[in-house]
N, C-alpha and C positions, 0 to 999 in steps of 0.2 A: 877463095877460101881453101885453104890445107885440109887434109887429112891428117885428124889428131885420136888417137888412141887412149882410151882411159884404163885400168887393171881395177877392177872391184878388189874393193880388201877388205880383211875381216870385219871393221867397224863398218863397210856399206852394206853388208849383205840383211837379207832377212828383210830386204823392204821393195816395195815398188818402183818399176822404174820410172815412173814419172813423181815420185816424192823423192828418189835420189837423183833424177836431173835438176827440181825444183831449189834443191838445196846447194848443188854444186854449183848453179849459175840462174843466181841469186837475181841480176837485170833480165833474164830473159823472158818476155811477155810468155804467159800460158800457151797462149795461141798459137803462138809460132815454133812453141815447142813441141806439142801435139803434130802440127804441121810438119815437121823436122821428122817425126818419127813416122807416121803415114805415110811419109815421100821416101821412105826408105834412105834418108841423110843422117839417121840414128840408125846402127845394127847392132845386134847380139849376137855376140858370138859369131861374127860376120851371115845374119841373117836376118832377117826382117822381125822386125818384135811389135810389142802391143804395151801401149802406157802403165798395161796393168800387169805385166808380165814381172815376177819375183827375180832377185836379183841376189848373185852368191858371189861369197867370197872365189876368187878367182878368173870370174868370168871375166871378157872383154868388151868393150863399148869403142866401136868405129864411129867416127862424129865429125860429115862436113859440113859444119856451121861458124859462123861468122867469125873471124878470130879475138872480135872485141869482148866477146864473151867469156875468153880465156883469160883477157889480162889479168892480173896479180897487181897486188901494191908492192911496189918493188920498196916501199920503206918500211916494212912490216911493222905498220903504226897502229897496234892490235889496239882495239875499245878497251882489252879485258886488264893490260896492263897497266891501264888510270887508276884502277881502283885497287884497294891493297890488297897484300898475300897473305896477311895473317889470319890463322883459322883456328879455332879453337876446336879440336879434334877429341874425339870421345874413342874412335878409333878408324883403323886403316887398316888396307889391305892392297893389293894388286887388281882389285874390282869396283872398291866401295870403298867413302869415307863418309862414316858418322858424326855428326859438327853438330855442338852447342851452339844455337844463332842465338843472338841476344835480341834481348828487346828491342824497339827503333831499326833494327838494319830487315831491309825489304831484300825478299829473296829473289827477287827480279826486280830490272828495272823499270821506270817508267818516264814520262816525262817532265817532273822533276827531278830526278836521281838518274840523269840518264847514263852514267856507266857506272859509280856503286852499287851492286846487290853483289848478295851470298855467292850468285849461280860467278857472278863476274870474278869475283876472291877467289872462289874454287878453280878456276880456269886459271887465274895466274899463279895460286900455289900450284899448281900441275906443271906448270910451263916451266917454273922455276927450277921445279924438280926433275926435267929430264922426262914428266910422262903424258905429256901433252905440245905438242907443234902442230899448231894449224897448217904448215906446208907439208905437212905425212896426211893429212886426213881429207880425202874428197868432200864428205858430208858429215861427220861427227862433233860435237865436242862437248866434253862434260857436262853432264845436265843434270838437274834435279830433280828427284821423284817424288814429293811430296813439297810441300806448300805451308807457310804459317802467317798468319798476318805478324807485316810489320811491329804494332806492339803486342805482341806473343813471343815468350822466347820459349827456344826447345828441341830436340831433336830433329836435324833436318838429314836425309839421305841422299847422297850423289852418287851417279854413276860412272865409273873412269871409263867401260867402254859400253859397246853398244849391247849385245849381250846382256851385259847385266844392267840396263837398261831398262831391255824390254822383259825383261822375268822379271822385275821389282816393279814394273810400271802395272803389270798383270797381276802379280800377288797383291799389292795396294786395292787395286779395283773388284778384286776378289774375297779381301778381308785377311788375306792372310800373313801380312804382318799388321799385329795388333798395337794400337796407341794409347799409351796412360796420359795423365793428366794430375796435376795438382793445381790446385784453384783456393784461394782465400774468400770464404764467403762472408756476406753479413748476416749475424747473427748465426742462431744452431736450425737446422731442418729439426721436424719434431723425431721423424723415424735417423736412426743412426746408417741405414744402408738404406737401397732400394732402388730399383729401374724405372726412369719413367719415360711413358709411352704417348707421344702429340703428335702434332703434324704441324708441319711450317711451312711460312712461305715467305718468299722475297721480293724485295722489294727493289727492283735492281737501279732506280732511279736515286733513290735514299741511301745505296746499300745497307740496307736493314733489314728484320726479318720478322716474322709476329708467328706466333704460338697459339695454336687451338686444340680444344682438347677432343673434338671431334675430327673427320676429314672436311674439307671445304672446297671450292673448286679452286687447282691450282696448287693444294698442298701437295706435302711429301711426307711420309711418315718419318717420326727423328725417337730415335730409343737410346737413352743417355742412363748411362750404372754410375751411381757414385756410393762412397763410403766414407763418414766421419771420419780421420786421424786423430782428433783432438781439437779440442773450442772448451774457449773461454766464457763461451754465454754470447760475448759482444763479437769474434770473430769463430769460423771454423774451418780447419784446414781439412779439406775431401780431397781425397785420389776419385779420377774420374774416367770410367774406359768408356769410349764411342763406340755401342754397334754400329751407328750410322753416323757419314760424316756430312752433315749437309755446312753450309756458311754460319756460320757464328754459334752456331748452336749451345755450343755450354756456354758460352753469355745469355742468350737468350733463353735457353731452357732453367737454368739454374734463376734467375731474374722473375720465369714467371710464374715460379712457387713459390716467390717472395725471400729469394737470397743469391740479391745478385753480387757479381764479384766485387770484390773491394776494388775499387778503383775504375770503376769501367763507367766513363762517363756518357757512352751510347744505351746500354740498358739499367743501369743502378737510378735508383732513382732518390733525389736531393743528397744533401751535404754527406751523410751522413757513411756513406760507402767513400768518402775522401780523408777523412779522417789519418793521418799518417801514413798515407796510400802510396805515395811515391809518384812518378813520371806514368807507370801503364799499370793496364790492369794487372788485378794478381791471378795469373796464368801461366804455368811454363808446362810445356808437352815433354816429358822430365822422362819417358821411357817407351820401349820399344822392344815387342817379342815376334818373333820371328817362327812364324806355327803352320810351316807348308802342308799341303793336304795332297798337293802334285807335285812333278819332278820339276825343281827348277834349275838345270843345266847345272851350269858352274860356277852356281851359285849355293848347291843343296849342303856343304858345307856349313852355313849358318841356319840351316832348321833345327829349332828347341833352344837357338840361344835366346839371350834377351840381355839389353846394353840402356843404363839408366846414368839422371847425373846425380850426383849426389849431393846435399847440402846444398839447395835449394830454398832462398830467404825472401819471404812477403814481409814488408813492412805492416805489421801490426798495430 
C-alpha cells in the first residue's frame, strides 16, 4: 500500500473525522477503519488523531490503507444522472434552491424508485450546471433539508454546499424557518381560526398515527394553527402553520376534529372526502418564512424573507 494524501476542503470541514472517512470510502468496514486510525495509518496533519477529532477546511489526511479503497469508477456512471434535471425552481441562489415538488415525486429514493427522487433531480440539475462534480468533492453532495411525503406537494429546500447545509439543517430543528400549509378540508370547522393542542403517536408498522387529547404513554405533544380562507359549507380552504412537526400530523389532526382533507384516503373517512378530489390529498406546503433568532453564517442574508407558490388549485 502507497501513501495517498487527501486536502480537506471547504465542503468537508465542520465534521468528524470518522463521519468524513465513512463517507469518502464508502466499502470500508467500520472496524478497520477505527483500526487504521489507532495504528497511526490515518494522520492529521501529519499526527496522530482520534475518530472524533473536527476536521477544517485545509487540513491534511496522510492515509496508508489499502488502495482498493481508492478506486473511482472510471465510467462516471453517476445513479443521479438516470433521473431527470427538470426542476421547478421558486428560487436560487449560490447556496440554496427553493423547488415546488409536486405531488407523487418522493424526495428520496427507496426501493421502488431507486434513482428518481427530488434529492436525485437536484444533483443532476447542479451537475448540469457546472455547480456540482462528484470528482471535486471527497464527501459532499447536494442534499435536502426538509422532507414531504410523496403525495404532498410544496416547498422543498436544498443545499448546494455544506455550510449551508448545516445552518438550515439547525434552524429547521430549532423552528426557525417557519412552514404554511394550505389544506382543503370537508366541510367548515365551527371556530373560523384556532390552535389545537393533542398528542400523537405512531405507529411505525402501519405508518400511521392516532390523536389523543390527553398525554398517553409514548406520545408526543403535536400544536397545529390553522385559519378558514374561505368554505362553501361542503369544502373549506385553511392556511395551516405547524408549531410542531411530527408525521402526518395535519392529516391526522385536522381528521380528528371531524374535517379531514379532501382526498386523503388514510385518515378521511368514507366516500365522501373523494368527491372530485383528484389523485392525492388536498395539501400543498405552499410557503416558507425564514425568522432567524441566531447568526446563521452565510446564510443571514435570508432572515425576514418569506418565498410562497402562488395559485395553488384543490379540486373541489
Amino acid at each position: 500500500m502507497d501513501m495517498r494524501t487527501i486536502e480537506i476542503k471547504e465542503n468537508d470541514g465542520g465534521q468528524r473525522l470518522d463521519k468524513f472517512l465513512s463517507k469518502r470510502f464508502k466499502t470500508m468496514p467500520k472496524s478497520l477503519l477505527y483500526k487504521y486510525i489507532r495504528t497511526k495509518y490515518i494522520k492529521l496533519n501529519g499526527k496522530k488523531c482520534d475518530k472524533a477529532d473536527f476536521i477544517k477546511a485545509g487540513d491534511v489526511l496522510t492515509l496508508y490503507i489499502k488502495d482498493e479503497f481508492f478506486e473511482e469508477n472510471p465510467e462516471k456512471n453517476y445513479e443521479f444522472l438516470k433521473a431527470p434535471d427538470k426542476l421547478s425552481v421558486i428560487y436560487e441562489d449560490e447556496n440554496i434552491l427553493l423547488l415546488d415538488k409536486k405531488p407523487g415525486v418522493i424526495v428520496h429514493q427507496d426501493k421502488s424508485y431507486h434513482f428518481d427522487s427530488l434529492v436525485m433531480r437536484v444533483q443532476h440539475y447542479l451537475y448540469n450546471k457546472g455547480e456540482y462534480n462528484p470528482e471535486r468533492e471527497n464527501s459532499f453532495s447536494p442534499a435536502l433539508v426538509n422532507r414531504i411525503d410523496r403525495n404532498t406537494g410544496g416547498i422543498v429546500i436544498a443545499a448546494k454546499n455544506s455550510e449551508s447545509l448545516r445552518v438550515l439543517n439547525e434552524k429547521m430543528r430549532t423552528r426557525e424557518i417557519e412552514k404554511y400549509y394550505l389544506a382543503l378540508l370537508c366541510g367548515k370547522p365551527k371556530r373560523e381560526s384556532g390552535i389545537l393542542i393533542d398528542y400523537l403517536i405512531k405507529n411505525n408498522s402501519k405508518n400511521t398515527v392516532r390523536i389523543y387529547n390527553k398525554p398517553v404513554d409514548g406520545s408526543k405533544k403535536i400544536i397545529t394553527e390553522y385559519k378558514i380562507l374561505e368554505s362553501d359549507g361542503r369544502t373549506s380552504l385553511a392556511e395551516i402553520h405547524l408549531h410542531t412537526g411530527r408525521t402526518h400530523q395535519i392529516r391526522a389532526h385536522m381528521a380528528y376534529i371531524g374535517h379531514p382533507l379532501v382526498g386523503d384516503s388514510k385518515y378521511g373517512k368514507g366516500k365522501k372526502n373523494f368527491i372530485n378530489s383528484g389523485k392525492y390529498q388536498a395539501l400543498y406546503a405552499y410557503k416558507l418564512a425564514f425568522n432567524f433568532k441566531s447568526d446563521a453564517g452565510r446564510l443571514n442574508y435570508l432572515n425576514g424573507r418569506e418565498y410562497k407558490i402562488e395559485n395553488v388549485k384543490f379540486n373541489r
